[in-house]
C-alpha positions in Angstrom: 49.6 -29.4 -11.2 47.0 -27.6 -9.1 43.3 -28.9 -9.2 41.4 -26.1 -7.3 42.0 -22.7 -6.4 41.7 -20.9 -3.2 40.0 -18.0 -3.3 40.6 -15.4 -1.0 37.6 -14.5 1.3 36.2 -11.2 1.2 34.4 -9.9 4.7 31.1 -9.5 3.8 31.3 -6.4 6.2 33.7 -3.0 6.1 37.0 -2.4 8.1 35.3 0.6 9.7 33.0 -1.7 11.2 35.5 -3.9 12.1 37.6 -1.6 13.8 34.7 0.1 15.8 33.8 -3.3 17.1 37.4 -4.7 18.3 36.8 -1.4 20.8 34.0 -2.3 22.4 34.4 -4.6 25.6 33.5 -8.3 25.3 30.7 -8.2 27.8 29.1 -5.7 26.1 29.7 -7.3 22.5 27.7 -10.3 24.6 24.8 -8.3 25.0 24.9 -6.5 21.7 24.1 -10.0 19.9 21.2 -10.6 22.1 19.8 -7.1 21.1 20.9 -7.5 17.5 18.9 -11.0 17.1 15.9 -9.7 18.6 16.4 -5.5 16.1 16.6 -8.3 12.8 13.8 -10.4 13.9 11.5 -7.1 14.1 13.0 -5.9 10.6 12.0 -8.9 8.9 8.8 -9.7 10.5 7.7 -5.8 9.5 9.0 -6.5 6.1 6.7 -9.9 5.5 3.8 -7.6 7.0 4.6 -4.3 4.7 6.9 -5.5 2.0 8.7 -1.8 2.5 12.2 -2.4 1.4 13.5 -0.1 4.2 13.0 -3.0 6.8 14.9 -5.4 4.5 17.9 -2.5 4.6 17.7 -2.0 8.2 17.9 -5.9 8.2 21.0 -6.1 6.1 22.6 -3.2 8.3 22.0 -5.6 11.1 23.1 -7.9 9.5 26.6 -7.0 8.6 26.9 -5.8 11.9 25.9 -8.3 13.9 28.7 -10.7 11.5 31.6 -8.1 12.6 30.7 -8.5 16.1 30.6 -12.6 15.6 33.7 -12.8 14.0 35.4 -10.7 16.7 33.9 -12.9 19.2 35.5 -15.7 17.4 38.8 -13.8 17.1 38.7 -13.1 20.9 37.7 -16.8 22.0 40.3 -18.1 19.8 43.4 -16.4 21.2 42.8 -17.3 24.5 
């Protein structure tokens, strides 16, 4: 009798992103986050000011990118 069922988790960003990031060197991925943090911080502040939805897609871009390159930290930090 099962009570719950596990769903399988769907990356909320693409394989091609994926792969591009597991190339790039950790140190660099290091910095990338900084620069990413800051790029989604300007997005969204130019989207309160302006309400053009381009800012809120440049966000999302940022987003999903800046998850990949998360999740590949985690990967890397993990099989140490």
């Amino acid at each position: 009798m099962r009570f719950s069922k596990k769903e399988i988790w769907v990356k909320p960003f693409s394989e091609k992103v994926a792969k591009r990031v597991k190339r790039i060197p950790t140190g660099e991925l290091d910095l990338w986050t900084d620069q990413a943090l800051i790029e989604l911080g300007r997005c969204l502040a130019n989207y309160t000011r302006n309400r053009d939805v381009y800012y809120l897609n440049e966000a999302l871009n940022g987003a999903e990118a800046l998850h990949a390159v998360i999740d590949e930290l985690h990967n890397r930090a993990v099989q140490k």
